[in-house]
N, C-alpha and C positions, 0 to 999 in steps of 0.2 A: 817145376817149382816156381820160377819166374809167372809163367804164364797165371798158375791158381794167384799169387800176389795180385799181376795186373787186372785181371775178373774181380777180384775184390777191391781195389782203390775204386777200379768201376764203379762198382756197386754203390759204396760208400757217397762216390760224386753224387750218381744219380739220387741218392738218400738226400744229400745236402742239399742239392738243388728244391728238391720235393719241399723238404720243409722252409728253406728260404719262399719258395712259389705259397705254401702255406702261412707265411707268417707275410708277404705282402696283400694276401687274400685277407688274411683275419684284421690285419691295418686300416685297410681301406675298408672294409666292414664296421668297424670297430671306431673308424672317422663319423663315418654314416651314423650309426648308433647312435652317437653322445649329436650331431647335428639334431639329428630329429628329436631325440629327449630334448634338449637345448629346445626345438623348436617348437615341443608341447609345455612345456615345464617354465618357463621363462614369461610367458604369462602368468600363470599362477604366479610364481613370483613376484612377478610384478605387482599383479593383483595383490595379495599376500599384504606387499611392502606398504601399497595404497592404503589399504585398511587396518594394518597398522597405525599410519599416521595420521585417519579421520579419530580410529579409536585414539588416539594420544589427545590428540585436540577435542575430541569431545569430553573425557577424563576432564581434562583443563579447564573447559567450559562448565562442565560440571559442579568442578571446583569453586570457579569464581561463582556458579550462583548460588552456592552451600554459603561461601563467606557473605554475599549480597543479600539473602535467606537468613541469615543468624543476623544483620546487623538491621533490617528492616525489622524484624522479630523485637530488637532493643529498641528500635523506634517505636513502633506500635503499642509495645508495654510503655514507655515514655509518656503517649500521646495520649492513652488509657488512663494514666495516672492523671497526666493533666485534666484531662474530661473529668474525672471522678471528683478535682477537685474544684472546677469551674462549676461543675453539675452543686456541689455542696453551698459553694459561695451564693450561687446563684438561688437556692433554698433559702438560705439562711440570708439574702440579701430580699427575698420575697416576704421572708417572717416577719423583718423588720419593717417591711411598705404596710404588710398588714396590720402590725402592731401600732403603724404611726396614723393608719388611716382610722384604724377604731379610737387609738385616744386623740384624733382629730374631731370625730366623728362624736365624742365624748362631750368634748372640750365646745362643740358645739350646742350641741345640746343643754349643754351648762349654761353657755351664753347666751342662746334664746329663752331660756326660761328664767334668767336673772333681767334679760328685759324684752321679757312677755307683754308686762304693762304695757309699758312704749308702744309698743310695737303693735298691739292689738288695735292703739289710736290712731297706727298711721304716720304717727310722727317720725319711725324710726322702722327702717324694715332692715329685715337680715337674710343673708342669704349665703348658702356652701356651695361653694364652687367646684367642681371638681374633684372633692373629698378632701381637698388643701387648704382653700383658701376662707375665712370667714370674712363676708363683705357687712359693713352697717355702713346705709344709708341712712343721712339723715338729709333732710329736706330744707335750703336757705332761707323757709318763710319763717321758721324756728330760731334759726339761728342767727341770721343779718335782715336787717334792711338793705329796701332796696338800693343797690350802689356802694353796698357799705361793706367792711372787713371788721366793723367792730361786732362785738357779739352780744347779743337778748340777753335779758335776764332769763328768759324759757331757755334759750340759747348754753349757756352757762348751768345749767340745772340739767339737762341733756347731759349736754358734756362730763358734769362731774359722774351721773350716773354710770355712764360707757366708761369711763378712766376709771370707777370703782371694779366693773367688774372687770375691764381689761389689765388691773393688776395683781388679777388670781394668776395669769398667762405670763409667769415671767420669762419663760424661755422662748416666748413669740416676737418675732418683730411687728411693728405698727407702724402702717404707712397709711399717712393721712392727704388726700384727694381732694382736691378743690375741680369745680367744673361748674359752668354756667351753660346757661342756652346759645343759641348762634343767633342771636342781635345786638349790634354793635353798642359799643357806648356811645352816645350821644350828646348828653349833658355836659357841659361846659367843664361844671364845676367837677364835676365826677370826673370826666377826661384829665382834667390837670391832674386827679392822682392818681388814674387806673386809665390808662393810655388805650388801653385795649382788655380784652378778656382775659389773657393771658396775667395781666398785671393782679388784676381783680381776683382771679381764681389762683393765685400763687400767696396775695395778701390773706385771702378768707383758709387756705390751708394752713398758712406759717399761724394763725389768731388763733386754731382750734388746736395743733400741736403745742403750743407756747403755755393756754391753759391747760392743754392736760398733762402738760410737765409740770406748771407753776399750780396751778390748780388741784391736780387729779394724783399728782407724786408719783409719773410714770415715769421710769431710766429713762433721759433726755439719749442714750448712744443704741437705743431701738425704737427711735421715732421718728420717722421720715417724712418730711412734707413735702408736697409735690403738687404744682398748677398747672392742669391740662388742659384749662380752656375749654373753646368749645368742640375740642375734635375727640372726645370719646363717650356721646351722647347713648342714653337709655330708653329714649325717645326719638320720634322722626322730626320735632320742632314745628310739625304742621298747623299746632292747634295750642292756646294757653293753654292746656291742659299739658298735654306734653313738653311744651318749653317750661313747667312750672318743675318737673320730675327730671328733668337736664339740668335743672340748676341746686345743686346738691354739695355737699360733702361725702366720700366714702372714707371709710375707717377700714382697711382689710389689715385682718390677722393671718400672718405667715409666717410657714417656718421657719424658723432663724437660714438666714444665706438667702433665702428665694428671692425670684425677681417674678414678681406678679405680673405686671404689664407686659416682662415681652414671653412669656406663656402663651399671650395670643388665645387668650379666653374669651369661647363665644357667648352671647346671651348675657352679656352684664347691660 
């Protein structure tokens, strides 16, 4: 009886030991296992996590150019609006240059043909500038003697006629031009009261504005007199001929505001 008991603790031990030998086996098995998963897998992971966080950041970036997208979008509709209304002004600022060049271009036309006469003699030329400006020459053999600011009786009769028709033009200013040839004064007598050209061609401007306000019943606050002397000649001063076409009066008709001279207009 003893004996069959001790053959089975035996057994039993031997059974225990087995499955302890078994369960140190499967340990260190089962170490190994999760190492080497661990040491497949843990990449991935890794990898995994990385591309996670590009895709995050690129979401992000995405996002900021969705918002930088929607707000360039309200610029550009902005900027559109603006053009559309530059583009309008600009039409509608073009309508008006053409509308002031034909009743310039009008208004010209009107005035050569009210003095056609004159003008066919020679005594009085006219000419459009630049589709702005209307210039009347008249010539100082008409108008003064020589040395002189006072004015001809032809002189005066001229005059009245031009202040006749330059007060159909009441929305034009009128600036009136003096200008002589380039040889000095010399005369004594003439020096003591025209120093120079300058004096002489500022006295024969201020004589011709003065009657065509007292005379001619032009608004005295759109009529400008002005002595140039001899530095804005029509001629080369080579020849009397041409010193005779430098010693002049102009009459230019301009827009109310403009400033004729410094235009810097060729060919007068």
């Amino acid at each position: 009886m003893l004996i069959a008991i001790h053959r089975t603790l035996i057994s039993i031990f031997y059974i225990l030991l087995l499955l302890c030998a078994l369960i140190a086996v499967w340990s260190i098995a089962d170490q190994e296992f999760r190492e080497k998963l661990s040491e497949i897998s843990d990449p991935y992971i890794k990898s995994w996590v990385s591309e996670q966080s590009i895709v995050t950041d690129l979401q992000g970036t995405l996002d900021d150019n969705r918002v930088a997208i929607a707000r360039l979008e309200t610029e550009n509709a902005d900027l559109k609006q603006q053009l559309e209304k530059l583009s309008s002004d600009l039409e509608h600022a073009a309508s008006l240059v053409e509308q002031e060049r034909n009743q310039l271009s009008s208004e010209f036309s009107r005035l050569k043909s009210e003095l056609d006469k004159e003008a066919s003699s020679r005594e009085i030329a006219i000419e459009q500038v630049r589709d702005k400006f209307t210039v009347i020459r008249v010539g100082d053999k008409i108008l003064f003697d020589t040395g002189s600011s006072q004015l001809k009786p032809r002189g005066r009769e001229v005059l009245g006629l031009i202040a006749n028709t330059l007060g159909k033009f009441p929305d034009r200013q009128v600036r009136v031009e003096g200008h002589t040839d380039n040889k000095p004064i010399v005369s004594p007598a003439i020096k003591r009261r025209y120093p120079s050209n300058w004096e002489l061609s500022s006295a024969r401007a201020t004589a011709a504005v003065r009657f065509l306000i007292e005379g001619g019943g032009l608004d005295p606050a759109r009529v400008i007199a002005v002595g140039l002397g001899e530095y804005h000649p029509i001629a080369s001063n080579d020849s009397t001929q041409d010193r005779a076409r430098n010693r002049r009066i102009e009459i230019v008709l301009m827009p109310a505001q403009d400033n004729y001279r410094t235009q810097e207009i060729e060919g007068l």
